[in-house]
Each structure stands twice: as structure tokens, then as C-alpha cells.
Backbone as a printed PyTorch tensor [residue, N CA C, xyz], in Angstrom:
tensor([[[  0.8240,  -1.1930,   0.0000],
         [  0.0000,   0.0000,   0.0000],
         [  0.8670,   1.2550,   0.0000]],

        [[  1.8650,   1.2380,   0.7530],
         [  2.5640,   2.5820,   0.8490],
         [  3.8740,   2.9580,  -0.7350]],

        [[  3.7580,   1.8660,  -0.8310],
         [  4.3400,   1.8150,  -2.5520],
         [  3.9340,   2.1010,  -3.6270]],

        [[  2.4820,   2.0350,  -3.2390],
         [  1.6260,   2.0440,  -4.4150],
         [  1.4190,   3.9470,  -3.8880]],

        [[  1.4300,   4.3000,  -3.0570],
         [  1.0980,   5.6350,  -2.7330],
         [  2.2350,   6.4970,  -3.4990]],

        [[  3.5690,   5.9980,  -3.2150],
         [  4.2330,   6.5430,  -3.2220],
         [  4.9030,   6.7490,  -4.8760]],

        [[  4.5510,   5.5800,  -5.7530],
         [  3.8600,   6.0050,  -7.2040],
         [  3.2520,   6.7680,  -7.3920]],

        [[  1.7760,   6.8470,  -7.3150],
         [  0.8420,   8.0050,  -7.2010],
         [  1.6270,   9.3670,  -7.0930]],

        [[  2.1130,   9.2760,  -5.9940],
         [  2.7260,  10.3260,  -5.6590],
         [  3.4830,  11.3380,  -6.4280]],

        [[  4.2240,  10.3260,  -7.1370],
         [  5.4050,  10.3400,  -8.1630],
         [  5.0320,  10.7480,  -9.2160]],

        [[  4.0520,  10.0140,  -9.4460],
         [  3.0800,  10.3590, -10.7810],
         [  2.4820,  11.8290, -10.9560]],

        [[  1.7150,  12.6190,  -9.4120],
         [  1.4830,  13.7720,  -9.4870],
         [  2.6260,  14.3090,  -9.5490]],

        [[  3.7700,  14.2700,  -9.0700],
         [  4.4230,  15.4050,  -8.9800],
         [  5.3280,  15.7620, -10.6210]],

        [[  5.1090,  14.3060, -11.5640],
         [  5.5530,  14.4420, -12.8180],
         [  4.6060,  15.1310, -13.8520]],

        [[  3.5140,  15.2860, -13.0280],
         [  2.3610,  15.7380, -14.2410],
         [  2.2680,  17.4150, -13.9940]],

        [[  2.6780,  17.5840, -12.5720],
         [  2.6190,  18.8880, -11.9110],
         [  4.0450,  19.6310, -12.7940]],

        [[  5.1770,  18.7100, -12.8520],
         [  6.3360,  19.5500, -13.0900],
         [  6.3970,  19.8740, -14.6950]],

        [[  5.7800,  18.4550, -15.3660],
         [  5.8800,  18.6670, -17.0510],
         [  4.2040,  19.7890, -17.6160]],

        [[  2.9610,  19.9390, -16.6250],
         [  2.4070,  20.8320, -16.6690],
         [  3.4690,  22.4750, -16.8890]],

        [[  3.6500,  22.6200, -15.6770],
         [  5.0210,  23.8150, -15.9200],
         [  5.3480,  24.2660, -16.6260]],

        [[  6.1640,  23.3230, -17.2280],
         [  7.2740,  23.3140, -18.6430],
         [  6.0100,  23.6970, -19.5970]],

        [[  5.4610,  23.0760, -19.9740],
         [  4.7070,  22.7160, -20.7080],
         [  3.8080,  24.4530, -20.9880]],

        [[  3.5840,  24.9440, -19.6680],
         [  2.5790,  26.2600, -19.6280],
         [  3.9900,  27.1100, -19.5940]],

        [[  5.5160,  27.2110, -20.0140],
         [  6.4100,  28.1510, -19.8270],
         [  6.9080,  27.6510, -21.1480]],

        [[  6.7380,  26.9180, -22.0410],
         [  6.9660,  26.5780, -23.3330],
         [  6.0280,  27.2290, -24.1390]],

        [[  4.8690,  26.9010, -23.4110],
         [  3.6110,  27.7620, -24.3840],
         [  3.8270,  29.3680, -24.7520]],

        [[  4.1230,  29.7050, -23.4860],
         [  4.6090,  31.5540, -23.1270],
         [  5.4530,  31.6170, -24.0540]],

        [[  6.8020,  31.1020, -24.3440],
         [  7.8000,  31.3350, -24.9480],
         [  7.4900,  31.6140, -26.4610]],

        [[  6.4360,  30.0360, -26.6450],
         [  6.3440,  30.6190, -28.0350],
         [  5.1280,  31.4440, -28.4020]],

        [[  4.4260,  31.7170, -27.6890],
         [  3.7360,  33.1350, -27.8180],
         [  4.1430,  34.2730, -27.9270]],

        [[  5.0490,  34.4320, -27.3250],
         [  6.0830,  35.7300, -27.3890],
         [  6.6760,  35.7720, -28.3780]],

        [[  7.5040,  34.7480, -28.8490],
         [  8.3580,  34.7760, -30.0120],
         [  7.1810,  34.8350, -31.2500]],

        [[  6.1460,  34.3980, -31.5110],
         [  4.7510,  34.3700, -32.3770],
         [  4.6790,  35.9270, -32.6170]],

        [[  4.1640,  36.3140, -31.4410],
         [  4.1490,  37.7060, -31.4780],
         [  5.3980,  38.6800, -31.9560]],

        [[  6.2710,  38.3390, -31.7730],
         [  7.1190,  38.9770, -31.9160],
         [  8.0140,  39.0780, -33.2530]],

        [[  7.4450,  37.7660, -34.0150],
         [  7.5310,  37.2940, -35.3330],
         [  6.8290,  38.5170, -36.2210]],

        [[  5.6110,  38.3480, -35.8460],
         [  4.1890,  38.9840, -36.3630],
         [  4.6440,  40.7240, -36.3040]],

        [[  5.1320,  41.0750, -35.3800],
         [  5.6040,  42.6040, -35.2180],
         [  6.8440,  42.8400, -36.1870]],

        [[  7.9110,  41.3280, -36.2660],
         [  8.9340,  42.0010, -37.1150],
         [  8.4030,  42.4690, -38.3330]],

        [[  7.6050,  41.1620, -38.4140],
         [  6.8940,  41.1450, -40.3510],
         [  6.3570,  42.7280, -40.2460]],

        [[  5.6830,  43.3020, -39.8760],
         [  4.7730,  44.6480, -39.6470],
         [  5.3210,  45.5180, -40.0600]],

        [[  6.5730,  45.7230, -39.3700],
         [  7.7080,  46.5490, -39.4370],
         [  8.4480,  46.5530, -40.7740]],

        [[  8.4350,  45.2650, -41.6030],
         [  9.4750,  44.7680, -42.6490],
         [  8.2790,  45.9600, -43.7600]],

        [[  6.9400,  45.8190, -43.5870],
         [  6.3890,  45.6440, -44.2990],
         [  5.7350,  46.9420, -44.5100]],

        [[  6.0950,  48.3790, -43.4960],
         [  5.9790,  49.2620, -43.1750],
         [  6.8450,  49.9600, -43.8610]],

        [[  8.3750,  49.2340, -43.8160],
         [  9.6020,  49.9330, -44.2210],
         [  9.8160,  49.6400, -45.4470]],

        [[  8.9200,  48.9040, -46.2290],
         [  8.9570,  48.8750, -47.8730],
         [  7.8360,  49.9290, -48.1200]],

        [[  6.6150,  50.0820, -47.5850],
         [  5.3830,  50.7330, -48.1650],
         [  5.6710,  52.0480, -47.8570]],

        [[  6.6970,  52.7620, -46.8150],
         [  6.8240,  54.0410, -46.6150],
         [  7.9320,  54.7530, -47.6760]],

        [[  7.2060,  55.2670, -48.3650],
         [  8.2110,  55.9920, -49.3640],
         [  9.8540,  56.8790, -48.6260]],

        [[  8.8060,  57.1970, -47.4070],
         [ 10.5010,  58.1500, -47.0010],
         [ 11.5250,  57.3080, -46.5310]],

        [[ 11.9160,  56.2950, -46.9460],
         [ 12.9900,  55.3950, -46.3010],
         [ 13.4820,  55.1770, -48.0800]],

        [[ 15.2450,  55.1300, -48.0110],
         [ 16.2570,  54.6200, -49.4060],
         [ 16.1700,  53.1810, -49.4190]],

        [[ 16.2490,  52.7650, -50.5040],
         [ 16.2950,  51.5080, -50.8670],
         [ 17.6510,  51.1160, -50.2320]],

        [[ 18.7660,  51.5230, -49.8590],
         [ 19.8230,  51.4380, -48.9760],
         [ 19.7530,  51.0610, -47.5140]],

        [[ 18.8130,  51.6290, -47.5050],
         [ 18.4460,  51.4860, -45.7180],
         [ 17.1330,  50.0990, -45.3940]],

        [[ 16.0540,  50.2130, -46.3810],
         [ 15.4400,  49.0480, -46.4690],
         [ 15.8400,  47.7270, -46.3530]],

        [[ 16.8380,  47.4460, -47.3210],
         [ 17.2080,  46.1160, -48.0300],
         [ 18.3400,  45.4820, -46.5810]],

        [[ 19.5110,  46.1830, -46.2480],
         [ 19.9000,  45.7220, -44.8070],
         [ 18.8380,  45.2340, -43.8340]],

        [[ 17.6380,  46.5710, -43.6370],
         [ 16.8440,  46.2870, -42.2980],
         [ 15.9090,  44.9990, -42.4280]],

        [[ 15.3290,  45.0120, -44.1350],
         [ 14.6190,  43.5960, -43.8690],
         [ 15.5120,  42.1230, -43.7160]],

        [[ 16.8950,  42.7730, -44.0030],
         [ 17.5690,  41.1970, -44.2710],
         [ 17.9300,  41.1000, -42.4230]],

        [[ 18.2570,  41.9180, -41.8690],
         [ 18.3650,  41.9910, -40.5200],
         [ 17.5300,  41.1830, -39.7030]],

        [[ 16.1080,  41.7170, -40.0160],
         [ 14.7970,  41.3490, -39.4060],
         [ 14.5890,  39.8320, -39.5860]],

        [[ 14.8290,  39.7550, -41.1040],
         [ 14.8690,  38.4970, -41.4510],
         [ 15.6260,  37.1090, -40.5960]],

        [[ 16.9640,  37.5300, -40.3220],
         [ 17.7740,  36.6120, -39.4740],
         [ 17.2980,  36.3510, -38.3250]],

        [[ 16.8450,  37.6550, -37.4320],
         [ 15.9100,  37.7520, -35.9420],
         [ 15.1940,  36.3860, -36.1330]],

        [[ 14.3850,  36.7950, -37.1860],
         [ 13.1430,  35.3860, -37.5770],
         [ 13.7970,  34.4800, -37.7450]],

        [[ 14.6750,  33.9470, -38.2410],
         [ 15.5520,  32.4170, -38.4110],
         [ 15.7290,  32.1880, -37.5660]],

        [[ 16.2830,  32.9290, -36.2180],
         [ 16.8900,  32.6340, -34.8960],
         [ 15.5110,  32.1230, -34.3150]],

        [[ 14.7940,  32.9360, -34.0630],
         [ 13.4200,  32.8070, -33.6340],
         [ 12.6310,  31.2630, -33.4520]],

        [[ 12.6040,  31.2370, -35.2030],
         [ 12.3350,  29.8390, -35.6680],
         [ 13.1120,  28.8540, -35.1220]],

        [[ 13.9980,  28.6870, -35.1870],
         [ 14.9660,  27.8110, -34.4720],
         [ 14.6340,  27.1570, -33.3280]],

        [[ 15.4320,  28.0930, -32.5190],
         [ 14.8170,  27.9460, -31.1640],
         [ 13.6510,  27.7680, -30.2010]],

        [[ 12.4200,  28.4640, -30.7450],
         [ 11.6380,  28.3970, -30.1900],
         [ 10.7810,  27.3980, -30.6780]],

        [[ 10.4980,  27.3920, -31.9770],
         [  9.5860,  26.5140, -32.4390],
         [ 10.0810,  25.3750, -33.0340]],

        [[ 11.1320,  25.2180, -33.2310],
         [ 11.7410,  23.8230, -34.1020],
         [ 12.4740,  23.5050, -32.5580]],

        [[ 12.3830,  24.0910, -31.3440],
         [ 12.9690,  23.7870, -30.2020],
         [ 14.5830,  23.1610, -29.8910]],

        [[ 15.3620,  24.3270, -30.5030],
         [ 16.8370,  23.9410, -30.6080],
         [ 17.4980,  24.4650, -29.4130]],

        [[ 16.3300,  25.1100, -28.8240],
         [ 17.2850,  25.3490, -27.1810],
         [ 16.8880,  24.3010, -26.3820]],

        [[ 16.2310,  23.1650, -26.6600],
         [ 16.1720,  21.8710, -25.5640],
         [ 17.4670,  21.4490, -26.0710]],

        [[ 17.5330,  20.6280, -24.5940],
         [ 18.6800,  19.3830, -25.0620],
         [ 18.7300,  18.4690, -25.6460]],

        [[ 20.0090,  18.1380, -26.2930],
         [ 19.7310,  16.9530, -27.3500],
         [ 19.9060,  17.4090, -28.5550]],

        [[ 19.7890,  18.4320, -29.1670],
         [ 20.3850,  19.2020, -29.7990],
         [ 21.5430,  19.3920, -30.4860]],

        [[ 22.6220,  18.9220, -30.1660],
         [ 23.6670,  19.6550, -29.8340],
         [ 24.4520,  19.0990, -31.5760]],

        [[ 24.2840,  17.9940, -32.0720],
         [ 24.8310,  17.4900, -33.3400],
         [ 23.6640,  18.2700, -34.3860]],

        [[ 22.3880,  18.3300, -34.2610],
         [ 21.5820,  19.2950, -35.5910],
         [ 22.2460,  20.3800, -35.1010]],

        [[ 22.5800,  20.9010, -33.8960],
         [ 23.2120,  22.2940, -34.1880],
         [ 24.2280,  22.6960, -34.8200]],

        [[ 25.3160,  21.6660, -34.7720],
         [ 26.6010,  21.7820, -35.1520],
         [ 26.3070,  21.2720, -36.7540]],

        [[ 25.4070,  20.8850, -37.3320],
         [ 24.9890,  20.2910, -38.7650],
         [ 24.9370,  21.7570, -39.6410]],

        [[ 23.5740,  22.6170, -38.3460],
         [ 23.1520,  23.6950, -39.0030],
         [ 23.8180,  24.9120, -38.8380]],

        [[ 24.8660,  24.8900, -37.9040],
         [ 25.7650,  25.8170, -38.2270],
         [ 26.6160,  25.9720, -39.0430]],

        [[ 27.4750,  24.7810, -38.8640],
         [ 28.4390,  24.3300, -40.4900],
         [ 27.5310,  24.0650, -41.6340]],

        [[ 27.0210,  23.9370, -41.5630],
         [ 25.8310,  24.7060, -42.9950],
         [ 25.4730,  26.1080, -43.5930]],

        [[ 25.3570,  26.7970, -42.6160],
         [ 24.9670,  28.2210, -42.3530],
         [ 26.5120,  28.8610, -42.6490]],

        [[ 27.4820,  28.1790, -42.4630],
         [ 28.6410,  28.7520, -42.5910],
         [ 29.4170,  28.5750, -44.0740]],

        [[ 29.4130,  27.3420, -44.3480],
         [ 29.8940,  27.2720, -45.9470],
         [ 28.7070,  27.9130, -47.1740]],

        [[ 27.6180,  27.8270, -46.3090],
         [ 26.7730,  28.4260, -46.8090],
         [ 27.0680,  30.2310, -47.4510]],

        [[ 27.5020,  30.9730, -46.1530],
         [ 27.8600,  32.0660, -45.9450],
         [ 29.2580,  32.4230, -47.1470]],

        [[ 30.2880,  31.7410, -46.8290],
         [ 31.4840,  31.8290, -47.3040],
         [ 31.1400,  31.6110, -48.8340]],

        [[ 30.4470,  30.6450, -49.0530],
         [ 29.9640,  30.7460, -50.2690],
         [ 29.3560,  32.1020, -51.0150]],

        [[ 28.4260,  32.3430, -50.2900],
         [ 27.7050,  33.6300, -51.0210],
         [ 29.2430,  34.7240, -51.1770]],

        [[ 29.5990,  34.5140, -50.1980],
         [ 30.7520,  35.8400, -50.0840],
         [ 31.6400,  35.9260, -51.0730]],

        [[ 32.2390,  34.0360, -51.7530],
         [ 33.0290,  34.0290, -52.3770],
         [ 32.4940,  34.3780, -53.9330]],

        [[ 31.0660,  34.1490, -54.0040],
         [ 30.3990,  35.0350, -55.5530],
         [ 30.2380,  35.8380, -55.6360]],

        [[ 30.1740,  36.6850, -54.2910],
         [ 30.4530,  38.0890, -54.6450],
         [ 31.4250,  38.8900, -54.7660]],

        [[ 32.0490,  38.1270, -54.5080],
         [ 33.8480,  38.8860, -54.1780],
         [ 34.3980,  38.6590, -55.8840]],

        [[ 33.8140,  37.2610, -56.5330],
         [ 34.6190,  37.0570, -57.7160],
         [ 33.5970,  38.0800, -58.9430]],

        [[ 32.4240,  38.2070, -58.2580],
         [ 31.5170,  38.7900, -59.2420],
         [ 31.7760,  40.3950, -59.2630]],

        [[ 32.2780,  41.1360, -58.1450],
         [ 32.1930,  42.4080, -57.9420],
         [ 33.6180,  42.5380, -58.2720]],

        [[ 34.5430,  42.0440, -58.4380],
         [ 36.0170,  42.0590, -59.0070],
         [ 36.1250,  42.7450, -60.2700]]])
């Protein structure tokens, strides 16, 4: 009897703790949702407003843009849990020859 309680027990306090997580996971990505939704606003503000240079646009949406990749990442494809740690190192060295790449067509193209 006191074994069987002490399951029970166990059992609430796992439903109590992954509740938690679970209602502080939700928050997170509400925020980041929202906060998605505001970059786009902004992206989309700073093309339709004539008084801004096409100089100043084209950085700020590519800027905004990355925010959102990070965003995505982490919050919703959930790359800040653990376990992680080899897709990260996949998608960084990706993101990186990736990078060096673009750089190296522009460097041979703007030559």
C-alpha cells in the first residue's frame, strides 16, 4: 500500500512539473509568435513608406529576417532543448559554408 502511494505520488508530482514546462513553453512561443508577427509589420511598413532609401530598407529587412531564423529555431523547431547539440553543429556548419559561399560570388563577381 505505501508503494503504491508513493507512485501516485510520483506520478502527481511528474504531471505537476511537465504541466510547468509545458505552460512556460507555451509563453515562450507566444512571445516569439508575437514577436515574429511585429517584425513582419515593421518589414512591411519599411517597404510601403516611401521616405525610407532603398539602402536602408534592403539591410533592415535582411536583418529582421535573421531575428526570424533565430526565432524559428529555437523556439519553435525547439533547438534550445537538449539533445540538440549534433543538428546544431549540422546547421551551423551549414549556415557557414553556406555564408562563405555567397561571399566568395560576390567577391569574384564584384572584381
Amino acid at each position: 500500500m505505501d508503494q503504491n502511494q508513493t507512485h501516485f505520488a510520483r506520478q502527481d508530482a511528474d504531471l505537476k512539473y511537465r504541466r510547468k514546462k509545458n505552460a512556460e513553453e507555451m509563453k515562450y512561443q507566444v512571445i516569439s509568435f508575437s514577436l515574429m508577427i511585429f517584425l513582419t509589420l515593421v518589414s512591411f511598413i519599411a517597404v510601403g513608406y516611401d521616405g525610407f532609401s532603398r539602402w536602408f530598407i534592403l539591410p533592415t529587412i535582411l536583418l529582421l529576417a535573421v531575428v526570424q531564423v533565430i526565432f524559428q529555431l529555437y523556439y519553435f523547431m525547439h533547438m534550445s532543448h537538449k539533445g540538440h547539440g549534433i543538428i546544431s553543429i549540422f546547421l551551423y556548419s551549414g549556415l557557414t559554408v553556406g555564408a562563405i559561399t555567397i561571399l566568395a560570388f560576390m567577391t569574384i563577381i564584384w572584381i
